[in-house]
N, C-alpha and C positions, 0 to 999 in steps of 0.2 A: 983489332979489326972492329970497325963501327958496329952496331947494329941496332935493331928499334922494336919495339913490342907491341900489342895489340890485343884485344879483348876477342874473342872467339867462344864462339857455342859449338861443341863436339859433338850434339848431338844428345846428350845425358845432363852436359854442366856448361857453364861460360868460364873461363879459363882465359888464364894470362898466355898468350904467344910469342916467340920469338923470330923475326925476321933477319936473319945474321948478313955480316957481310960478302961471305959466299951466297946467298940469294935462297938458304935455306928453308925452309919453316918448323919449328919445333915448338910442339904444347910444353909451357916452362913450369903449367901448375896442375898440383891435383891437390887442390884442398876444398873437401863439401863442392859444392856453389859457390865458387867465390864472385863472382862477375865483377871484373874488375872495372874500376871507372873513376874517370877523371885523373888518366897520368901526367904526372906532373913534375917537370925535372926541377931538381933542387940540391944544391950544395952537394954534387956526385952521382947525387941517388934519385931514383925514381920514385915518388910518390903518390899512392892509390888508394881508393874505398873499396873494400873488398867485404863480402860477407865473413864473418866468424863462424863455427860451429859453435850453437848455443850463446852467441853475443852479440849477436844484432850484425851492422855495419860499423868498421872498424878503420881503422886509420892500416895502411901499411906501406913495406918500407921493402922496394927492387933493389936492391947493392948493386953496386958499379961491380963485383965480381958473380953475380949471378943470384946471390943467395935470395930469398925472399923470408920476412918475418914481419909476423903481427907487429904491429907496435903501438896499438893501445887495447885496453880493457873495458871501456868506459860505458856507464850505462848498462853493461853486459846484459841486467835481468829487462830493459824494453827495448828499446829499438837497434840499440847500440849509442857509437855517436854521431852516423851519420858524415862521414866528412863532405862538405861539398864547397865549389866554386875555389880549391885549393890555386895561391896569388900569393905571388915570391914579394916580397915588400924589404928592402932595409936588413938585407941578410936573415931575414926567416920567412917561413911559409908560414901563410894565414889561413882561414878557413873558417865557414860557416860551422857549427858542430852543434848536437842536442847536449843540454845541460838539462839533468833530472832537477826535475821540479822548478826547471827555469825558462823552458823553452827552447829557444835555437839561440846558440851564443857564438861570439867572437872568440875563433882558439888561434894560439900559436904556436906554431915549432918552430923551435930555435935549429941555430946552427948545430948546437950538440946536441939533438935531437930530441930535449925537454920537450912534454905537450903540455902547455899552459891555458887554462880558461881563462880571456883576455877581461872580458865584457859581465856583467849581470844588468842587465839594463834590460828596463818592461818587464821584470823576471813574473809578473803578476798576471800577463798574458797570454792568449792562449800561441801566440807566432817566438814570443819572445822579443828580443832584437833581432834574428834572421837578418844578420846581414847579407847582402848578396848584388851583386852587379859591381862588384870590387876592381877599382882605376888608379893605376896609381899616376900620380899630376903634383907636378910642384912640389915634391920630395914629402908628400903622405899621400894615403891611400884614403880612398874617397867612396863611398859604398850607400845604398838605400836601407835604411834600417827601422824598425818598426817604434813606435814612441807609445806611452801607454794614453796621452790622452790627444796627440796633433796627427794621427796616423804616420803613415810612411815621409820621411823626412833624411834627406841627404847631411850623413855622418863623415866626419872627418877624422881618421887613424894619424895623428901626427908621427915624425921621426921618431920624436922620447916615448912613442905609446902610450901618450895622452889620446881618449878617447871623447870625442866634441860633436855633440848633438848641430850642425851648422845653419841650418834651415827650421822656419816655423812658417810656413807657407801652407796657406788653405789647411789652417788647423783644423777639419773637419770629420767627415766619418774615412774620407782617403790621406788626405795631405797632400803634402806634391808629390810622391811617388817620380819620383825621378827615376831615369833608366835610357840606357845606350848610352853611358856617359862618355864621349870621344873629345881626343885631344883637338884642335886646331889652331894654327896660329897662337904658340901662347897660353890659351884660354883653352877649360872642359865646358863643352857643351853636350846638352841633353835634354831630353824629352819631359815633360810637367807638368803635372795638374794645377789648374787655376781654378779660382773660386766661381766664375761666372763665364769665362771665354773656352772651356773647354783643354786641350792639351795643346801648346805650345811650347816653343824654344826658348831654352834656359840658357843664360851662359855663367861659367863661374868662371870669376879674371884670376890673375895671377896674385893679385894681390886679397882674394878671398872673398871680392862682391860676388853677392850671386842677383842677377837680372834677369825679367822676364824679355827677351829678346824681341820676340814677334807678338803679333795680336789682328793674327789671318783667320778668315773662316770664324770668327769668336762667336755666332748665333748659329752653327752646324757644330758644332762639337770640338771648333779648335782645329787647327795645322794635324792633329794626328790624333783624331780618336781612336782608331789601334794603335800607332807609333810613329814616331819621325823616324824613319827607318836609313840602318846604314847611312850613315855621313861618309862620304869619302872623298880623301882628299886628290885634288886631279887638275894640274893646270894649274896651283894657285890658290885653286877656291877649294872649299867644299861642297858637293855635292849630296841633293835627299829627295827621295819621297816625301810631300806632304800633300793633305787634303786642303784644295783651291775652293773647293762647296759646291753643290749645287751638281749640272751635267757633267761637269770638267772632272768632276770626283779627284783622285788623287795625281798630283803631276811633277815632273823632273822640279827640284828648287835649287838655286844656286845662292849657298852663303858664300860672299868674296870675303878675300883679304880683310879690305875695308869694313867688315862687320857689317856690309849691306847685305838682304835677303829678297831674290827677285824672284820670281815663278818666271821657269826656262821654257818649261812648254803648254800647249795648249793644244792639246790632242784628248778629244772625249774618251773619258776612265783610263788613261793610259796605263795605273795603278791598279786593275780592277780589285785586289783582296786588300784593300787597304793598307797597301803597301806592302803587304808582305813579299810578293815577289822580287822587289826591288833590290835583296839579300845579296842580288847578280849582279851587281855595279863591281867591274874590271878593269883594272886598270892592265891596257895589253897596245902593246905598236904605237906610241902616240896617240892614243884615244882610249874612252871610258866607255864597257859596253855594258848593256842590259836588259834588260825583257821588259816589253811593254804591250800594251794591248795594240794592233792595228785595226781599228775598225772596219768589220767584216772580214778577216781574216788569223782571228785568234791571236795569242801571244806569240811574237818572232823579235829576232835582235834587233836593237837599238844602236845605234853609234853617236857618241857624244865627240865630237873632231875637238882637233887643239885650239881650231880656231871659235869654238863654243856652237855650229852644226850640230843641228839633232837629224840622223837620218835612219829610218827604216831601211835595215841592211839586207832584212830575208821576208821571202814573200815565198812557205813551203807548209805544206800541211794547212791549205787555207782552206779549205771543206769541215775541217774538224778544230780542235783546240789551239792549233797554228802550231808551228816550232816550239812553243815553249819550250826554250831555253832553259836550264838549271848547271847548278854545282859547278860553275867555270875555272879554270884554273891553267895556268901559262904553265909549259913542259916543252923543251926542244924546239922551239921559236915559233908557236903555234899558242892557240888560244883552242881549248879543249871544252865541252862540255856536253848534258845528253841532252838530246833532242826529238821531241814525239815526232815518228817519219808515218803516225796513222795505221794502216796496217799492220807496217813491221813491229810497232812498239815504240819504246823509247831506245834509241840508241845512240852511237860516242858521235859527236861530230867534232870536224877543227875547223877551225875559223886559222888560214893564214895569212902569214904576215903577207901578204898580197891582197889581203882580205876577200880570199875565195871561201866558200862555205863547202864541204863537202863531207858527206853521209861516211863515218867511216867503217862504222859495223853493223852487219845483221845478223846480230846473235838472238835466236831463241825469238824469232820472227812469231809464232806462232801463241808464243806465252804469254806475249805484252810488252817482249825487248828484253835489253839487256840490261836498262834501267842503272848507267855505269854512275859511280862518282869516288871522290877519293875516301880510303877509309878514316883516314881522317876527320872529313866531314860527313860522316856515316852517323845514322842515330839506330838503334839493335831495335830493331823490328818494330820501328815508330819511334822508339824512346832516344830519347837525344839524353848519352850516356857521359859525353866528351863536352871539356870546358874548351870551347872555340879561343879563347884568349889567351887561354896555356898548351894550347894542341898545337904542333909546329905541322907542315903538311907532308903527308906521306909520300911525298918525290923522294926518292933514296936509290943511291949506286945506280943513279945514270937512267932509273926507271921510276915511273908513276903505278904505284899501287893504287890498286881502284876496287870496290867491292861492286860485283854484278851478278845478273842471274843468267846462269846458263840452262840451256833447255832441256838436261837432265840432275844437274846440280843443285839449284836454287841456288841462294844467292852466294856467292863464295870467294876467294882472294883470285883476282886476276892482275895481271902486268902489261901495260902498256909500257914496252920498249920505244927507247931515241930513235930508233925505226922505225915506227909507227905499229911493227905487229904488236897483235894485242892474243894473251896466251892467259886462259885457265890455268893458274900457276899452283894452287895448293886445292882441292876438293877437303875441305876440313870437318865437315858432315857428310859425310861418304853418303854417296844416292842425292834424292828428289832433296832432301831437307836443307835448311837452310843454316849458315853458318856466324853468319851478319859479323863479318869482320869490322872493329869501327873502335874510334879512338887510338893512339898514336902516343910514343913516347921514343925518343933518341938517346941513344948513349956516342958520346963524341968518340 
């Protein structure tokens, strides 16, 4: 019988959880504090960073029959090893890790489950190589990794595990700092510092050029002085946030096919946090939706049509912050997400396939809402715990787990059912306290 697990705070400790496929919930650990994070399925097993008693953070290892065990040592007398951004590559998991006396280094586990220190590179520094933003593209893995004298510079993991410094761009006090590296047509493209134009679009081909793509905005800080946010692909093209300069602040961009890059709209701040919001780009019914600023009426949904129509779909909570939209996500032929309704708080709405908008819950109207999203995309009480790129989403057995706050619970596992009810399913911090269910791992 399937079932999938979960990081949870009982109120004393964060502990590993099991969600079975009778629809159960059972605490699967009790060792120390472990807070588990970053699960990550591999060759069977479940892989996670879990604290040690007396070892820092540790590499560990869920078995396909339940069991749980350490399975490294390293570092034990400082921090541990730290595993993070753990990425299935070429039949082994890879992973940032702390190397004593060397920084953040490039580790691997194999299939047989060896941990190897892959990297010693910058070991002189104080980051190390700190690889991290790991893509795999073109049959190796491609990652931002720290240099001791050109800064951050995009690293190539080949098949044979040859490790290749690939970029020396803006050798300076940053480098290029590459990052959101996305596939498209082909080619990985991402976000990069220039020497004088600010951050612009990169593209690296198939055949290993890496180009500076665009050169918008280049006397305001570049296409994305926070980031070219979420590329997504929709229609053909890709789709982003970038900063246009000036009033326009940041706006919808469309890279086509063709490798051309047009600014889609032209609606003042459409982006207003510099793109960050734009994280909500959906792909749901034929069209791409996402939160944007309406002028004078706060952030509400955006519709991007097939036919490439940008239309302002909600005009609700226009006194206050607007609908802002978040955490979107398709479930039972709806588009799901929460939504500030003012008063009541933040709570679940759906967008159907009819493209009607409607308020679906008023939980805990009084607290601030219900403030739903999936546990999956949950960060444990601000901290974003879960690798988004190896977290599969928490839809299971016909129902969406969501982490929300109830008005005597705080925040805790609820289920939205193919029916739409939505049920308080586990109180895992029994009372007011909060349990911040978040991160996700599946066993087939």
């Amino acid at each position: 019988m399937a079932s999938t697990f979960f990081s949870a705070f009982n109120g004393t400790t964060t502990q590993l959880y099991k969600l079975g496929g009778d629809q159960s919930v059972t605490q699967w650990t009790a060792i120390d504090d472990i807070f588990p994070f970053d699960l990550t399925e591999f060759a069977g097993n479940v892989w996670f960073s879990g604290t040690a008693p007396g070892q820092g953070v540790q590499l560990y290892k869920l078995g396909f029959d339940g069991s749980v065990t350490k399975w490294t040592a390293i570092n034990p007398g400082g921090v541990g090893l730290v595993p993070i951004d753990l990425t299935v590559f070429n039949d082994a998991l890879w992973f940032s890790g702390v190397a004593p006396g060397q920084g953040v280094q490039l580790y691997k586990l194999g299939f047989d489950g060896s941990v190897t220190k892959w990297t010693a590179i910058n070991t002189g520094g104080v980051n190390g190589l700190f690889p991290n933003n790991m893509t795999d593209f073109n049959n190796a893995l491609w990652f931002n990794g720290f240099t001791a004298t050109q800064g951050s510079q995009l690293f190539k993991l080949g098949a044979d595990g040859s490790v290749t410094q690939w970029t020396a761009i803006n050798p300076g006090v940053t480098g290029l700092v590459p990052f959101d590296l996305t596939e498209f047509n082909g080619n990985l493209w991402f976000n990069g510092q220039t020497a004088t134009q600010g951050n612009q679009l990169y593209k690296l081909g198939f055949d290993g050029s890496v180009t500076k793509w665009t050169a918008i905005n280049p006397g305001g800080g570049g296409i994305g002085p926070g980031n070219v946010t979420d590329l997504t692909d929709f229609n053909g093209n890709a789709w982003f946030s970038g900063n246009a300069g000036g009033a326009l602040g940041f706006q919808l961009y469309k890279l086509g096919f063709d490798g051309s890059v047009t600014q889609w709209t032209a609606i003042n701040n459409l982006f207003p946090t510099a793109g960050a919001n734009a994280v909500s780009f959906t792909d749901f019914n034929n069209a791409m939706w996402f939160i944007g600023q309406a002028p004078g009426q706060g952030n509400q949904l955006y519709k991007l049509g097939f036919d490439g129509s940008v239309t302002k779909w909600t005009a609700l909570n226009t006194g206050g912050v607007g609908l802002n939209p978040q955490n979107m996500f398709e479930f039972a032929g709806a588009l799901w997400f929460d939504g500030n309704t003012g008063a009541g708080g933040e709570q679940l709405f759906k967008l159907g396939a009819d493209g009607s908008v409607t308020q679906w819950t008023a939980i805990n109207p009084g607290g601030g809402g219900f403030a739903p999203q999936l546990v999956s995309q949950m960060a444990f009480n601000g901290l974003v715990i879960g690798d988004q790129d190896s977290t599969p989403s928490s839809i299971f057995e016909n129902a969406a787990w969501l982490s929300g706050v109830g008005p005597t619970t705080g925040r805790e596992l609820f289920k939205l059912g193919a029916d739409g009810s939505v049920t308080l399913w586990k109180d895992i911090n029994p009372g007011a306290g909060s349990s911040f269910p978040a991160d996700w791992a599946r066993f087939a």
